[in-house]
C-alpha positions as CSV (number, residue, x, y, z in Angstrom):
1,X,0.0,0.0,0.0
2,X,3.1,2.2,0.6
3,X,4.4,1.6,-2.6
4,X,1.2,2.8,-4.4
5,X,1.1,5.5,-2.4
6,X,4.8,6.7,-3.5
7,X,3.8,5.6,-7.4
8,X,0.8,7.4,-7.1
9,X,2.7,10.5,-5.8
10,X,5.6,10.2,-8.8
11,X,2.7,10.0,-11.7
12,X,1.0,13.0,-10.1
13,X,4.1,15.1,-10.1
14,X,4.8,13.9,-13.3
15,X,1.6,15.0,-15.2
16,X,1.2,18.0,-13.4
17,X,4.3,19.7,-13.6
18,X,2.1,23.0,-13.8
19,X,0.4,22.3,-10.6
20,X,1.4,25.7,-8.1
21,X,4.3,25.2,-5.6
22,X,1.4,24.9,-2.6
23,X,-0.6,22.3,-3.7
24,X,2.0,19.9,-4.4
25,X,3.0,20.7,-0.6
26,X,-0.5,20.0,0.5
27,X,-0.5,16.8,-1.4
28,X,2.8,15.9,0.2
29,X,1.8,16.5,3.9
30,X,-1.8,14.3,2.7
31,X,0.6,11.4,2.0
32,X,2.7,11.6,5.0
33,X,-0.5,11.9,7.4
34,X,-0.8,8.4,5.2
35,X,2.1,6.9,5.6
36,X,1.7,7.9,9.2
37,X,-1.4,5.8,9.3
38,X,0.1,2.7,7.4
39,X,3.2,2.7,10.0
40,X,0.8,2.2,13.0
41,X,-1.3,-0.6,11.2
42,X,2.0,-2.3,10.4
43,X,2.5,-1.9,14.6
44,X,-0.6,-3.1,15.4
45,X,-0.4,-6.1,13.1
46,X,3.5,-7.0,14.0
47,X,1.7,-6.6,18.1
48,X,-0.4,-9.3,17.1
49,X,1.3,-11.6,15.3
50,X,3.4,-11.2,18.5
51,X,0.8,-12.8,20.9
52,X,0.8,-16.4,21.4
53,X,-2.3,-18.0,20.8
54,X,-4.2,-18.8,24.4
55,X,-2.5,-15.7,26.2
56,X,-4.6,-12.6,25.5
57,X,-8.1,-15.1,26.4
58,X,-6.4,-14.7,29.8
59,X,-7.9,-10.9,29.7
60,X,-11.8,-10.3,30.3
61,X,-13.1,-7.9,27.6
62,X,-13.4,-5.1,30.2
63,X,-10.7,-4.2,32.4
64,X,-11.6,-4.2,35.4
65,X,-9.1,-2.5,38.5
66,X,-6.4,-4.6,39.9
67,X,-4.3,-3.7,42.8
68,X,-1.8,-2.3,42.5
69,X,1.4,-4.1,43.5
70,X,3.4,-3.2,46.7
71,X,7.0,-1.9,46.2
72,X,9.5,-3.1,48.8
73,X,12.8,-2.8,47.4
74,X,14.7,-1.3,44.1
75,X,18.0,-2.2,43.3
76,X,18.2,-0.5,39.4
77,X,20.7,-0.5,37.1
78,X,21.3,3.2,36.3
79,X,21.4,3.1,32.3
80,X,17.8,1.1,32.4
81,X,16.0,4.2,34.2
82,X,14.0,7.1,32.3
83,X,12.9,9.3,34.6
84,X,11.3,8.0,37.7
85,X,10.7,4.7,35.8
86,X,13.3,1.6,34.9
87,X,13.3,0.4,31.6
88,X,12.4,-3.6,30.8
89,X,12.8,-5.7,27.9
90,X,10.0,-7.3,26.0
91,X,11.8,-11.0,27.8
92,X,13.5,-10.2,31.5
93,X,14.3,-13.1,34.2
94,X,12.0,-12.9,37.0
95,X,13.1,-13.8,40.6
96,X,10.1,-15.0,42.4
97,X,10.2,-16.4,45.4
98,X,8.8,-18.7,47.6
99,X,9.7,-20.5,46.3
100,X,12.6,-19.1,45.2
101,X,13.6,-19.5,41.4
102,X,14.6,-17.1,38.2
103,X,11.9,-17.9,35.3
104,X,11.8,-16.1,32.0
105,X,8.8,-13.9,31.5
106,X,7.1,-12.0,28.7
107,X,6.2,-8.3,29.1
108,X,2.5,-7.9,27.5
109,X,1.4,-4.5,27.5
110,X,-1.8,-6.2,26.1
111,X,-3.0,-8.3,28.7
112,X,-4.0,-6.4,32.1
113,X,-3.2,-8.7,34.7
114,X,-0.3,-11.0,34.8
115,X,-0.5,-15.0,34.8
116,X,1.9,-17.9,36.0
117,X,2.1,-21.5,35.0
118,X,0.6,-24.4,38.4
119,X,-0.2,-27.7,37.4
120,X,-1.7,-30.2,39.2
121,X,-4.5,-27.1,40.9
122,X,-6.3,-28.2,44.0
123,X,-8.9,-25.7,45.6
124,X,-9.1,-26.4,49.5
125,X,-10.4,-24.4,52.4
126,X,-8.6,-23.4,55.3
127,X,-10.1,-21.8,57.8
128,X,-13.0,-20.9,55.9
129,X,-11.1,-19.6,53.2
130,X,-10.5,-20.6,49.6
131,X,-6.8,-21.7,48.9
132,X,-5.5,-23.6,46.2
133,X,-2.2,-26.3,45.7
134,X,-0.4,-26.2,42.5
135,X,2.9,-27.5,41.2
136,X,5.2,-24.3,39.6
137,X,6.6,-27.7,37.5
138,X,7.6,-25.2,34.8
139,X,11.2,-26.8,34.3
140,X,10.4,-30.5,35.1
141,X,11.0,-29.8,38.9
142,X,8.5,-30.5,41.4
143,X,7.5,-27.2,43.5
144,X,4.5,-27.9,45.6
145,X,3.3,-24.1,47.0
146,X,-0.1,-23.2,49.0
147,X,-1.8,-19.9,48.5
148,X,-5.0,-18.1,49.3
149,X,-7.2,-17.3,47.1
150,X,-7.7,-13.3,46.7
151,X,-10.1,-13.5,44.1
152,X,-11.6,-15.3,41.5
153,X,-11.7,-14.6,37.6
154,X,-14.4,-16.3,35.3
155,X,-12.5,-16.4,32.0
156,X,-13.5,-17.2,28.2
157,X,-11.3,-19.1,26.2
158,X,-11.4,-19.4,22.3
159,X,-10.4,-23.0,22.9
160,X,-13.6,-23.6,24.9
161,X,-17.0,-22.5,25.0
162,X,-17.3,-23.2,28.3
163,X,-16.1,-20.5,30.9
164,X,-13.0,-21.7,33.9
165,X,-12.7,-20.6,37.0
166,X,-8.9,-19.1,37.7
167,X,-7.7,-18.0,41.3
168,X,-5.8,-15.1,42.0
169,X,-2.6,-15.7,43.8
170,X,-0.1,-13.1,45.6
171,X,3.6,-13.5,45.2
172,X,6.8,-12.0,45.8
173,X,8.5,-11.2,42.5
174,X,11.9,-9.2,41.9
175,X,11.7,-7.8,38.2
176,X,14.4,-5.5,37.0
177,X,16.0,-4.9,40.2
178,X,12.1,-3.9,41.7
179,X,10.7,-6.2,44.6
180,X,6.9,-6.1,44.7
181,X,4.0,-8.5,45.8
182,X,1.9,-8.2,43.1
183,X,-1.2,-10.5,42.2
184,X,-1.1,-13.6,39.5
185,X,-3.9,-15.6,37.8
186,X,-3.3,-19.1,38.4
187,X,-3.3,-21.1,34.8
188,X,-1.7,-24.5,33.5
189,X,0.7,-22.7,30.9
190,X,2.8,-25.5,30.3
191,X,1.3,-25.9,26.3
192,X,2.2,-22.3,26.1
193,X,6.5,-21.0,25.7
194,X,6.5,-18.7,28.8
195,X,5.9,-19.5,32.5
196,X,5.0,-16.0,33.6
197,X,3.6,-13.7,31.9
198,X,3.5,-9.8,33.0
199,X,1.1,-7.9,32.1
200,X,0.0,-4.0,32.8
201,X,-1.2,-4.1,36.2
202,X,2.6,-4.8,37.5
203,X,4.9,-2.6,35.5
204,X,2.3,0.2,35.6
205,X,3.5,3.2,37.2
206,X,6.8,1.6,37.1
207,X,8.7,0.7,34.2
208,X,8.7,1.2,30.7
209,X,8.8,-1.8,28.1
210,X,11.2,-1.0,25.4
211,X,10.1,-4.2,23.0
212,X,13.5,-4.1,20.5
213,X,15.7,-5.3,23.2
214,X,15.7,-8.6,25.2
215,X,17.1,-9.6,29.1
216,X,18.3,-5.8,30.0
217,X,18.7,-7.0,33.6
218,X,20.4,-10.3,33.4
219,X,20.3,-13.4,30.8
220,X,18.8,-16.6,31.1
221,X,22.1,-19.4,32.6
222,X,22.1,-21.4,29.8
223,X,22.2,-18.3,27.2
């Protein structure tokens, strides 16, 4: 569509070598508003070719408001701050901890609440509250945690037409040299390539994701 755009441009410039000075600069600033345009489809469609298939059904349609996570420590790396806020890559390494391991995670500015892989999910009550059991097996290592339940989320999935219950988890997470407890929906993500995934209600108000770079605040080991 670009390219029609420009050949559209050289054939009218070409015939109309007559045309006055200011019209030819009015026709100009029309195809840049264009090209303008174009550049933020090509985003939008790059954004979604991005998203794994099964992640954004994590969202409901309306966004509801989370809470906000709590901010306990910050340890930043100088040249990854802007301003007030620190500067992630679209991948980081995320400590979290119980029960104490480094994961990779996605940053999805798409998706408003952030989700982490449990297998094996048991709901139980405990002193008349709702916990749940789950395995954070991600890496073929046996985890076995216990949390309450904050809240739950009904959620649609294009995979099913029936509806799933997911329970919202707190956990203690260090992401680019922040320490917060934040909340996580609880989901078997072991069909999909991420463990964790972060979405807006963590980083907002905190960092900024900067989606051409990768791991700005440490590598995966085995990289």
């Amino acid at each position: 569509m670009k390219k029609s755009i420009i050949i559209l441009l050289a054939v009218l410039l070409g015939s109309c070598a007559t045309v006055p000075q200011e019209k030819l600069e009015k026709l100009e600033e029309m195809i840049q508003a264009q090209n303008e345009t174009l550049n933020q489809i090509d985003h939008n469609i790059s954004r979604l070719k991005q998203t794994e298939d099964g992640e954004t059904v994590d969202e409901q349609p309306a966004e509801e408001p989370a809470e906000q996570p709590v901010v306990q420590n910050q340890t930043i790396i100088k040249q990854y701050e802007l301003g007030d806020k620190i500067i992630v890559g679209e991948q980081e390494m995320i400590y979290i901890n119980p029960p104490g391991i480094s994961v990779i995670a996605r940053i999805d500015t798409g998706a408003a609440t952030s989700s982490i892989h449990g297998s094996d999910i048991q709901w139980f009550e405990r002193d008349g509250k709702k916990w749940v059991r789950f395995n954070m097996d991600h890496d073929g290592v046996d985890r076995i945690m216990e949390k309450p339940v904050q809240e739950i989320k009904t959620i649609r999935q294009s995979s099913s037409p029936e509806p799933v219950d997911r329970a919202v988890i707190k956990l203690n997470t260090v992401l680019g040299g922040v320490e917060t407890e934040t909340e996580f929906t609880l989901a078997d993500r072991s069909h999909m390539t991420y463990p964790v995934l972060i979405g807006r209600t963590l980083i907002r108000d905190l960092m900024i994701v900067d989606v051409a770079h990768e791991f700005l605040h440490g590598a995966p080991e085995n990289n």
